[in-house]
N, C-alpha and C positions, 0 to 999 in steps of 0.2 A: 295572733298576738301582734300590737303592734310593733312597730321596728323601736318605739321609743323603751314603752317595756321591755321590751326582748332586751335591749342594752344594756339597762338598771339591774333585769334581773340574773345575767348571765354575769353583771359586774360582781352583783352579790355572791353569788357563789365562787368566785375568781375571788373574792375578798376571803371567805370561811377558809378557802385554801392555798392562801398566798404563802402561806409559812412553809409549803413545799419545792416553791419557785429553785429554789437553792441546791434541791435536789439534782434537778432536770438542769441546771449549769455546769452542776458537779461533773456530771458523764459527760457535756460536754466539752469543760476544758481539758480532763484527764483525755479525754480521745484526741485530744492532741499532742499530746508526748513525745507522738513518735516524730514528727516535725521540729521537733524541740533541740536550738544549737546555742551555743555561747555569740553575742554580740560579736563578729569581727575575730572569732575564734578567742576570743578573752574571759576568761573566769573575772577577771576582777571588774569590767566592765558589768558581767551577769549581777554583781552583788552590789555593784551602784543603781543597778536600773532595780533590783529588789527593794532596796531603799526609796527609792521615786512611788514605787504600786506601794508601798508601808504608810508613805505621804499620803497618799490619794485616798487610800483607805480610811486613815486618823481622819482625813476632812471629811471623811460622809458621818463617821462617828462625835464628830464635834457640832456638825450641823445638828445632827438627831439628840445629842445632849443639850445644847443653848435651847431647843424645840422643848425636849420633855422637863428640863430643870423650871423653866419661866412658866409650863401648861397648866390651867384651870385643873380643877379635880375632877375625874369621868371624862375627861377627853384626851386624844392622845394616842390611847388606848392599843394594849395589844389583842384588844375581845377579837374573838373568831367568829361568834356565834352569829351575830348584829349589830347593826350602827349603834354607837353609844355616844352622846353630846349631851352634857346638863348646860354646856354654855361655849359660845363662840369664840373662840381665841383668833384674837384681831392685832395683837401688839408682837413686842417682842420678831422671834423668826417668822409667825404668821401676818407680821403686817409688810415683808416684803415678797411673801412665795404663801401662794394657797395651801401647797404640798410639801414644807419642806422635809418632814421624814420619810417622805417618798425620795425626796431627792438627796437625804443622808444615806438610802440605803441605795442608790444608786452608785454614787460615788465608793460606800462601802465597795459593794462589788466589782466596779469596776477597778478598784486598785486588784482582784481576785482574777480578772479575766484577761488584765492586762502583763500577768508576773512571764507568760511563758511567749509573750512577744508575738503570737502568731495571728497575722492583720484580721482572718475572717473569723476567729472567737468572739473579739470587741465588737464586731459588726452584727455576728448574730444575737450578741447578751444584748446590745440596743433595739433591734427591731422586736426580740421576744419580753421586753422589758413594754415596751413603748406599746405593745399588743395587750398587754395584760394589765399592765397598769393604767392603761386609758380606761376600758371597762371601770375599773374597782374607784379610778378616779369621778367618774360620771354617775355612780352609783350613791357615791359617798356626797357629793352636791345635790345629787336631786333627795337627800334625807337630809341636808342643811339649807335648801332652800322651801322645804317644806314646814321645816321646825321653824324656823327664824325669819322669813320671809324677808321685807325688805332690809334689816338689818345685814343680812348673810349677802343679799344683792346687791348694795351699796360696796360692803368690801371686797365682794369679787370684782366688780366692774372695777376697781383702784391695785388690784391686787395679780399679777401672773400667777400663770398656774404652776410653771415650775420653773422656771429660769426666773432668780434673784431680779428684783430691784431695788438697789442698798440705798438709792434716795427716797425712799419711802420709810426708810427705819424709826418705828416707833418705838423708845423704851417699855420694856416687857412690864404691866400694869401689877404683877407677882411678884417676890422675892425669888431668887434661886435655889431650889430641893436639892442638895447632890444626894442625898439618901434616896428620891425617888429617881434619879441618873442610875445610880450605882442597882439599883432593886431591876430597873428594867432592861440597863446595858448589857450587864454582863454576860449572858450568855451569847450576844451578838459578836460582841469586840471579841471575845474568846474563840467563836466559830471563825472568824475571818483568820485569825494568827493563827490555827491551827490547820486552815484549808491553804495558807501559805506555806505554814511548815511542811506539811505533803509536800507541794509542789514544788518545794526547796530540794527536797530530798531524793522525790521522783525521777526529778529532771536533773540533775548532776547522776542520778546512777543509769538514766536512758544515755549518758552522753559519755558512760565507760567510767567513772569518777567513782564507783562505788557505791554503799549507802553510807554515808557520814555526815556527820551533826557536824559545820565550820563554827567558829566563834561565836561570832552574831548572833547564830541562830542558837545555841547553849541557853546567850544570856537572855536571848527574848523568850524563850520557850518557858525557862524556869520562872522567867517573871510571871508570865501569862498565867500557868499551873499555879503559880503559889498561890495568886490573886484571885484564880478562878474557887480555891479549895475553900478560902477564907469567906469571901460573899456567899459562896454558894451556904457556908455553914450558918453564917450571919443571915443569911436570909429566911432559912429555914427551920432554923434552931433556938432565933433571937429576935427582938424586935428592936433592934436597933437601926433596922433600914425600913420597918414598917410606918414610921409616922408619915404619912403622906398628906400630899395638899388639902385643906378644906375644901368642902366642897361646894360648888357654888351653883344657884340655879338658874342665876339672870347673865343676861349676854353679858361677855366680859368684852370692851371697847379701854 
């Protein structure tokens, strides 16, 4: 096989099972606990810098909402199975970054790998990000430059692959969905605040503190659970988060 295939189709399968990545982070941050101390010996320094990785988190989550609220119908997509495009999305987050829910879910996690301070976690969640997501990156272009040909070529060649360039921003050609936000957010935004909450909680009782819920994390936890109970019923139960975008079958420029 060649080296070119072999790329595409090892990305493919790297794509079918990317929704496990999270896993293999998971045992990686927790195996770091036992390294795990207060800033400068300070608890309240610990619950400023949690605040800072809550930031960094929100922004990969606002990235991947501006991305899915403004995206054409059939693209986007969380399919596992195979490439899905009925149409190009060129405006909007997609006319300054090729990737940008690659690079909301990036920032997701890294506000995750960043909570417990220890320098070689961040270092390896990048190199095993940048390993994997290149693959699934390379895969997913060579099925958009085979569908769309020079159209898909003209806007990558104007277009980074993942690093913003905000003078390039074109008004998103759609109206904004929050119902198709809310339909495919929530179980992301919820896995992040609850893989914080652990780590909130882990890491004050590796550091002799006990296990106790502080303030902050009371009111963020109930908000999360109440939010998470309510879509998950609305999505399931009701179609009030079901109307989603038309769908469209010609490149969206």
């Amino acid at each position: 096989m060649a080296l070119l295939e072999e790329f595409e189709e090892s990305g493919n399968w790297l794509f079918r099972w990317r929704s496990y990545l999270p896993l293999v982070l998971g045992v990686l941050i927790f195996s770091g606990l036992s390294y795990f101390k207060y800033p400068f010996g300070s608890h309240r320094l610990d619950e400023l810098w949690e605040v800072v990785c809550l930031c960094v988190s929100v922004s990969g989550l606002l990235v991947r909402a501006l991305t899915i609220g403004f995206a054409a119908g059939r693209t986007s997509g969380r399919n596992t199975e195979r490439q899905v495009a009925d149409s190009l999305n060129t405006t909007g987050m997609y006319s300054i970054v090729r990737n940008p829910l690659y690079l909301g879910n990036f920032l997701m996690v890294l506000g995750v790998v960043i909570f417990l301070r220890i320098w070689w976690i961040p270092l390896l969640y990048m190199l095993l990000f940048t390993v994997y997501y290149e693959r699934i990156i390379f895969a997913e272009e060579m099925f958009l430059r085979r569908k769309f040909g020079k159209s898909y070529l003209d806007w990558a060649a104007r277009t980074p692959a993942f690093l913003p360039k905000l003078s390039h921003w074109r008004s998103p050609a759609l109206p904004f969905s929050w119902r198709k936000v809310l339909r495919r957010e929530y179980h992301g935004a919820f896995g992040v605040i609850m893989a914080m909450f652990l780590l909130e909680v882990t890491s004050d009782w590796s550091v002799g503190r006990g296990l106790v819920i502080e303030g902050m994390w009371k009111y963020i936890l109930s908000f999360s659970v109440g939010t998470y109970v309510v879509l998950r019923f609305l999505h399931k139960h009701t179609k009030v988060l079901k109307a989603g975008r038309q769908q469209k079958n010609s490149v969206a420029t």
